[in-house]
N, C-alpha and C positions, 0 to 999 in steps of 0.2 A: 439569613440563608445566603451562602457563597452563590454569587452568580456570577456569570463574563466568563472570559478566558482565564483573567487573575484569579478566580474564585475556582476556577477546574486547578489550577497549577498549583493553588494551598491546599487542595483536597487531595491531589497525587503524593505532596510531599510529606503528609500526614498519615498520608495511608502506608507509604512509604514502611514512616517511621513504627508504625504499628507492625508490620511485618519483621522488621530486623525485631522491637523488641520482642516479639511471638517465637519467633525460633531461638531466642537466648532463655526464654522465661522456658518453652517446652522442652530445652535439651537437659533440663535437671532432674532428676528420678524421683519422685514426690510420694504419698501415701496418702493423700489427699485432693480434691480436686474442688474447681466451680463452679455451680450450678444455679439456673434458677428457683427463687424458695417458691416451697411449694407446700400446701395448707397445714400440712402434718410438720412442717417446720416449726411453728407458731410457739409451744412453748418452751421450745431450745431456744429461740431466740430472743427471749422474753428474759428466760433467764441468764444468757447473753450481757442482753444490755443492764439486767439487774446488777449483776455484776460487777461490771463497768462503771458504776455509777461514785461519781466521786462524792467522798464522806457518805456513800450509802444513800443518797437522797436527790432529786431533782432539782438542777438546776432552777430558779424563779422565771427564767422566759423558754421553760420546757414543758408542752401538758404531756410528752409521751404517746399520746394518741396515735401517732401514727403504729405502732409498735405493737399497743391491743388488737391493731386486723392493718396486720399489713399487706393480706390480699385484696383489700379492698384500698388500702390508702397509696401501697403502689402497683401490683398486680396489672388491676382493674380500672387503671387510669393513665386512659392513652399520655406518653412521656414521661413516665415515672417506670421503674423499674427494683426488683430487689434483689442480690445475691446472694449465696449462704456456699461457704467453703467445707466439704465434710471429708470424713475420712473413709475408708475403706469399708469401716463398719456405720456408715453412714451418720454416723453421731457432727451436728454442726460445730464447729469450732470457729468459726468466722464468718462473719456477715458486713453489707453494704448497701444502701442504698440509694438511687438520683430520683430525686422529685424535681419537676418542671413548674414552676413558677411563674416567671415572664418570658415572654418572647425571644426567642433566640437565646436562651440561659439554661443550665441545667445546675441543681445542689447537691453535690455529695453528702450525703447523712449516715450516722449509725455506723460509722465504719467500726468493729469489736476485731479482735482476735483471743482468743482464749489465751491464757498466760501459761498453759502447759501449752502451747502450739506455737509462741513467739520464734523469733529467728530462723524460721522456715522459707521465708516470702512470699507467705500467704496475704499478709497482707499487699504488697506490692500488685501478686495479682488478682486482689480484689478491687486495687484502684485502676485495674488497667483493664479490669472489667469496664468499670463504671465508664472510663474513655472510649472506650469500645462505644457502648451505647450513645452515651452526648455527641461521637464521630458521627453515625449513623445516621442520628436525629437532625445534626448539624446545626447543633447548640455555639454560638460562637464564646460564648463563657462558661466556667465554670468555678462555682464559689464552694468555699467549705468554711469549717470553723473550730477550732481546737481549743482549749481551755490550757492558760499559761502552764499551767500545772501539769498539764499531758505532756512533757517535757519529749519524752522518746517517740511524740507522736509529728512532733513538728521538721525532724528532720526528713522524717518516709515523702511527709509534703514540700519539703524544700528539694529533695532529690529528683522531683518529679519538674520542678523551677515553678511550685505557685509564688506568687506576690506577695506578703502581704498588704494587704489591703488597708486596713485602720485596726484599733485593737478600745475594746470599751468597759468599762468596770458593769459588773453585775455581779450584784453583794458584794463580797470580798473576794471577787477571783475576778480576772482579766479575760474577755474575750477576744481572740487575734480570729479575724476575717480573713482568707488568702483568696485568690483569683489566678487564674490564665487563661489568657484572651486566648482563642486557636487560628487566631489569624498566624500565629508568629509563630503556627508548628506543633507539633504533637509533642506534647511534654512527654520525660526520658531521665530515667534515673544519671548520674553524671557517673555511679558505677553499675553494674551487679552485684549483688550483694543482698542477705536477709533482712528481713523486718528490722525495724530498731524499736526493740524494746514494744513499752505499748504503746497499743497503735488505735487509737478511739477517736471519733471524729462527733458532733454534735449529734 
C-alpha cells in the first residue's frame, strides 16, 4: 500500500492518468457497454470462454473452476472482481476478470472478446476496468498471461507498457507472463485505437 507523501504523489498521477484515458475511451459512440457480471451472466460466459479455448480444450495448468461459479470465485471474495461487456440487447460479448492472490498484487484472468465484437475497444476498456479496480485496491502489481499463439492479444498488453515477465513451456505451447509495477504510473495505451484482433488472457 502507497503511504508518505511519495506514495500520495503516485496516487494523484495515476489517477491523473485514468481520467485523460476516461474522457478519450468515453468520447466514442459505442452499442455496448461495462458492467458488473451478474448471476444470470453465467452461461454466456461459459460459453465465452468455451469459445476461446485453444484447440477446443484446456490448457494442462487450467481446472476452469473459477468460471463454473464466478459469483462465488470472484463476486463474493473481497479483492477479486468480474466484468462482462454487453450490448444494447444485453447479450455478453466480453468479459474479465482480477483475482487477489498476494498482498499488494492483483491477476488479470478470462480476458474474451467475442470475434464478431473485435476491433471495437472493448477490450481495451475491459482492461481499464480491471485498472480501475487493482487502483482502488491499491494493488502495486499487476500480472497476466497470454499463450504465444494469442498473437493479437499481446499487443492490446504491450500497449498498455506490461513487462514481460518470463515466458515457460506447458505442453507444446509457451506461456509469456507480463507485469506493471504502478509505482511507475497508470499504464496507457501509446495510441487510441481498437482492440487488436483476439484478445484472451488466461
Amino acid at each position: 500500500m502507497a503511504t508518505g507523501d511519495g506514495g500520495r504523489d503516485i496516487e494523484g498521477t495515476i489517477r491523473r492518468s485514468l481520467v485523460r484515458i476516461g474522457r478519450v475511451s468515453n468520447s466514442a459512440i459505442t452499442n455496448w457497454s461495462i458492467r458488473n457480471f451478474r448471476p444470470e451472466d453465467s452461461a454466456a460466459c461459459r460459453q465465452l470462454f468455451s469459445e476461446g479455448l485453444l484447440g477446443g480444450s484446456l490448457a494442462k495448468n487450467d481446472t476452469a473452476l473459477d468460471i463454473d461459479d464466478i459469483n462465488a470465485n470472484y463476486m463474493n471474495r473481497p479483492g477479486n472482481r468480474f466484468w462482462v461487456a454487453v450490448t444494447q440487447a444485453n447479450q455478453v460479448v466480453g468479459m474479465v476478470g482480477v483475482q487477489h492472490y498476494d498482498e499488494g498484487s492483483g491477476e488479470i484472468r478470462r480476458l474474451r472478446v467475442h470475434k464478431n465484437h473485435r476491433g471495437q475497444g472493448i477490450g481495451r476498456r475491459l482492461v481499464e476496468a480491471a485498472l480501475r479496480f487493482c487502483l482502488e485496491h491499491q494493488y502495486l502489481k499487476i500480472t497476466l498471461d497470454t499463450y504465444l499463439e494469442r498473437v493479437h492479444a499481446v499487443p492490446l498488453f504491450e500497449k498498455y507498457r506490461y513487462r514481460l515477465d518470463r515466458a515457460k513451456k506447458v505442453g507444446e505451447r509457451e506461456l509469456l507472463y507480463f507485469y506493471y509495477d504502478l509505482y511507475t504510473g497508470m499504464p496507457k495505451p501509446h495510441k487510441e485505437d481498437g482492440d487488436a484482433g483476439s484478445v484472451k488472457s488466461k
